[in-house]
Residue, then its C-alpha position, 0 to 999 in steps of 0.5 A: x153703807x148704812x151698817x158703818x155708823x155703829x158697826x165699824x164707825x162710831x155712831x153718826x153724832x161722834x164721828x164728825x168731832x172724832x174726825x176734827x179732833x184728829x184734824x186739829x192734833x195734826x195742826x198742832x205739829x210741823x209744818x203748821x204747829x199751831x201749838x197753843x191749838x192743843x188746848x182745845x183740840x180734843x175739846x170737839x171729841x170730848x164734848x160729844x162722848x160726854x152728850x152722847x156718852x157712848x157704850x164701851x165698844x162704841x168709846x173705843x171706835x170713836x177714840x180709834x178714829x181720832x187716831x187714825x185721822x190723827x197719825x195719818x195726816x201727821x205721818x204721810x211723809x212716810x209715803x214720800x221716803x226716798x227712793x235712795x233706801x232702795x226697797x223694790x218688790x223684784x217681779x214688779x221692779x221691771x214695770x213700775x218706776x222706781x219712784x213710784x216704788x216706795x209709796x207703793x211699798x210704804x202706802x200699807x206700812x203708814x195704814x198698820x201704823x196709823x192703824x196700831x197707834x190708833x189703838x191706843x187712842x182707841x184704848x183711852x177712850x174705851x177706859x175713860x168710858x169704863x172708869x167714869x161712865x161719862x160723868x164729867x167730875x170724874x171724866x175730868x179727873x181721868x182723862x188726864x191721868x189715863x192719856x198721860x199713861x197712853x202715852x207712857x205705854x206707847x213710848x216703852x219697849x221695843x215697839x216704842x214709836x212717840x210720834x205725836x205725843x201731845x206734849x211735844x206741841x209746845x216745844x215751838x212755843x219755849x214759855x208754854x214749855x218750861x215746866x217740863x223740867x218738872x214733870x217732863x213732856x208727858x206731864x205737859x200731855x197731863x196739863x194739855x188734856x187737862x183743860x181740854x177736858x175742862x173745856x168740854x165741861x163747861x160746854x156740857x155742864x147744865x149749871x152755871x156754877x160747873x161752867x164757872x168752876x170749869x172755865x176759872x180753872x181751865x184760864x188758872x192753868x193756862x196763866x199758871x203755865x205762862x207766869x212759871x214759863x216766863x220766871x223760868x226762861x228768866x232763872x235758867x239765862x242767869x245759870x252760869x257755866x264754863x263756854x264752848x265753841x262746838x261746830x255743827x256740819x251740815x253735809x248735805x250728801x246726796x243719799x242716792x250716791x253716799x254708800x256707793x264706793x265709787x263716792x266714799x271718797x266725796x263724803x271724806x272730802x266734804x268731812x274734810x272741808x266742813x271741819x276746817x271751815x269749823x276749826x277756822x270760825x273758831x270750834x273747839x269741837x266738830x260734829x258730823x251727822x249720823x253715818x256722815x262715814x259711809x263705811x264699816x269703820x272697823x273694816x276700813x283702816x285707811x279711812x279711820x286712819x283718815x278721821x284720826x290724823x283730820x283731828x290730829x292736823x286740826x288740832x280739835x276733836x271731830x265726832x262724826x257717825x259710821x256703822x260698826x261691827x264686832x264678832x261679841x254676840x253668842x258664841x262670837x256671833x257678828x254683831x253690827x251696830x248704829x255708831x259714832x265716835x270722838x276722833x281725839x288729835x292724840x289718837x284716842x277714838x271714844x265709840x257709841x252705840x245707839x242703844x234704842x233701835x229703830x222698830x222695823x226699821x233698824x231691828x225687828x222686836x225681840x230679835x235681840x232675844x230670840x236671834x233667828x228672827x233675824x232671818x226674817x227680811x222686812x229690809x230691816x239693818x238688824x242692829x244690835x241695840x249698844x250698852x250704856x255708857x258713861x258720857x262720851x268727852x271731848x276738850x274736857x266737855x262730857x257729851x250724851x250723844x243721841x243717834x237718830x231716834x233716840x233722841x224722842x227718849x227721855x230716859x235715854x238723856x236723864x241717865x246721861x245727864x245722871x252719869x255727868x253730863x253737860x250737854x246733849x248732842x243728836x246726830x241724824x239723818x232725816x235726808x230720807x224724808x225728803x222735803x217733807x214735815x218729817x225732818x221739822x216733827x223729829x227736830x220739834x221733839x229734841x227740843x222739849x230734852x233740852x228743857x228736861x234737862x236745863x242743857x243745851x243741845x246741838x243737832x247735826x243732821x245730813x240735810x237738815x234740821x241742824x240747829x242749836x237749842x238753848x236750855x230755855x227750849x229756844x232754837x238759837x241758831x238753824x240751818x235750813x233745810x237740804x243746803x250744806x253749811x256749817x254753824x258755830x255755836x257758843x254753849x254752856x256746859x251746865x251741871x244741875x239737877x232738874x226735878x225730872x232728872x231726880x225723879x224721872x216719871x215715876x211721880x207722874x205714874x203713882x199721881x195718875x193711877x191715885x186720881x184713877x181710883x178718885x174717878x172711879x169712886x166719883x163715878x160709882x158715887x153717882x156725883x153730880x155736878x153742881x148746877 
């Protein structure tokens, strides 16, 4: 075993804060969401390259290894997927349990992943080694920059996959939170490693006056956030906006038995039930979770008929999910989509189809381009990703509706919000996850939209997290996790423009690239720090 340290691992003395430093991010999420921790998470990590300051192969092992710990401690809930999503391997179906089967299927599919993510982190070491040489002014500069860039890359595209972003550490803590309506969560990422990195310098720096400057300006920072934090919850409670009364269900179906025919019936039902139940505690509006309408929509009259004369009879429009399919791919080609749909008591249907796919689970990347992929089976649904569209309305309410996954993208919101919209809505369904940190990380990322874009946002997922987010980041109303329920909520239909809306990341980008070419002429400069 001697030829691990060096060959495969970093050397010895990075291995142990690597590995701590992993520990630590994960700490940060749900369930235990130690948020204010990030600030000194990487700290570990970060004081040992700058004492050892690795070569560039040994940079990126250190950094690869603080990923992988990272997101395979964070995502183990992967291994615990329902056996409702029914994958088998055929020969081995006959001896092997059916609920051991998906931990054998999904063990391998958490290791790629954990291992392609950490690559990432792998990449922003190794540039980190590239750029400053380890010199700490100019690690200081870029360590921020280059990690707010990691992150921007990893979350474009088809293979976007944001989980553990460092931002989205302090969506449970709302005043650490709110200028993310400045620079969104990839600028609250910028200011995390930021003070790490300060940290790290004032453990390392040999002189006093680096110490000082360091620590003066890491506790600036943290005070800066906490004193905009606090002024802002403040300013956006006062923001005035016309009030709607929306009911969010909860259904708690049974995934085991929700897409059987014989059961079709008993997810109508429960659809029925819960929106009276909302219409009678007063909602001017019901939402319903993604696919909470087991059926092809299209392909079902009798059951959309079913979901029009609900609203009709209600007297209030329901927005519920279900799949749909059209024949508008080349040459007429059968297209299936991830959709939902405002049911109106006049009869109108206002369809949306979720637009950023699942990868691998709900298309393979670049199927859309090149449609013979699509024969390939990893299992996955072979969506088609939907258009863009203007915000759906209902009771003169103008909505960005949000399925499943989408709601970890930001630009997703800031055009809904660009188009009129007043209020964000994520439908989901996390019931594969079982009773696992996974259903609480996805619901923490939802909550960093609704303080981007000064709006409220409701979620209504299966069996749970349901919940009621004000624009302040605050969790105003919840429903626990795996029981039925229905909740009202009271919300403002805001307008107004944040700074993130008007300019998105772009600001972000050029400021980080700028202060990449600073850290680079500080290195090759030979600066040193005061002592």
């Amino acid at each position: 075993m001697k030829w691990l340290p060096g060959r495969v691992l970093p050397p010895l003395p990075l291995i142990v804060p690597a590995i701590l430093s992993g520990l630590l991010i994960t700490l940060c999420f749900p369930m235990t969401s130690l948020g204010p921790v990030s600030f000194l998470a990487l700290a570990p990590v970060f004081v040992a390259v700058l004492r050892v300051r690795p070569t560039r192969r040994q940079s990126f092992r250190t950094g690869f290894l603080t990923g992988f710990v990272c997101f395979a401690t964070m995502m183990w809930w992967i291994l615990m997927l329902s056996p409702a999503a029914d994958a088998t391997i055929p020969l081995l179906s006959k001896i092997i349990p059916r609920q051991f089967m998906m931990p054998l299927l999904l063990t391998p599919a958490l290791a790629l992943l954990s291992l392609y993510l950490a690559c990432y982190s792998g990449l922003f070491f190794l540039a980190c080694s590239a750029l400053t040489r380890w010199r700490r002014p100019a690690f200081v500069v870029a360590a921020p920059a280059l990690w707010a860039l990691v992150e921007l890359v990893r979350s474009r595209g088809e293979l976007a996959f944001p989980w553990g972003v460092m931002g989205y550490t302090l969506s449970d803590h709302p005043q650490l939170l709110q200028s993310a309506e400045l620079w969104g969560v990839y600028g609250l990422s910028f200011i995390i490693v930021l003070v790490n990195a300060l940290i790290a310098v004032l453990v390392t720096a040999p002189g006093p006056r680096a110490k000082a400057a360091a620590g003066v300006l890491a506790c600036a920072v943290a005070a800066g956030m906490f004193l905009y934090g606090d002024a802002a919850m403040r300013r956006v409670d006062a923001l005035p906006g016309a009030t709607m009364r929306v009911g969010i269900a909860q259904p708690n179906i049974d995934l085991e038995i929700k897409w059987k025919p014989e059961f079709k019936d008993s997810s109508f039902n429960r659809i029925d039930e819960q929106a009276v139940q909302a219409r009678d505690m007063g909602a001017e509006l019901v939402i319903f979770p993604e696919t909470c309408a087991p059926v092809y929509i299209e392909n079902a009259p009798g059951y959309k008929s079913r979901l029009v004369g609900l609203s009709r009879w209600l007297g209030i429009p329901v927005y519920v999910g279900f799949l749909d399919h059209r024949y508008d791919g080349p040459g007429e080609d059968l297209n299936i989509y991830n959709s939902s749909g405002v049911f109106a008591p006049d009869g109108e249907i206002l369809k949306y189809d979720k637009r950023h796919l699942l990868p691998f689970g709900e298309a393979l990347p670049l199927a859309q381009r090149f449609r013979s992929l699509r024969k390939v089976d990893f299992g996955q649904a072979n969506f088609q990703p939907g258009p863009r569209r203007a915000p759906l309305v209902a009771n003169g309410a103008r909505f960005t509706p949000l399925i499943c996954f989408e709601s970890v993208f930001p630009y997703l919101c800031r055009q809904g919000v660009e188009d009129g919209s007043q209020l964000l809505v994520n439908v989901t369904n996390d019931g594969w996850f079982g009773d696992t940190p996974g259903p609480f990380q996805h619901a923490q990322m939802s909550i960093a939209r609704a303080v981007e874009f000064r709006r409220y946002l409701v979620r209504s997922a299966n069996s749970g997290v349901s919940m009621v987010v004000a624009p302040t980041g605050e969790v105003t109303q919840l429903l626990p996790l795996n029981q039925g329920g229905v909740l009202l909520a009271e919300v403002k239909l805001l307008g107004g423009r944040t700074v993130y809306e008007r300019v998105g990341d772009t600001p972000l980008v050029v400021a980080s690239l700028l202060l990449l070419a600073v850290a680079w002429a500080l290195a090759r400069r030979g600066v040193r720090t005061p002592s």
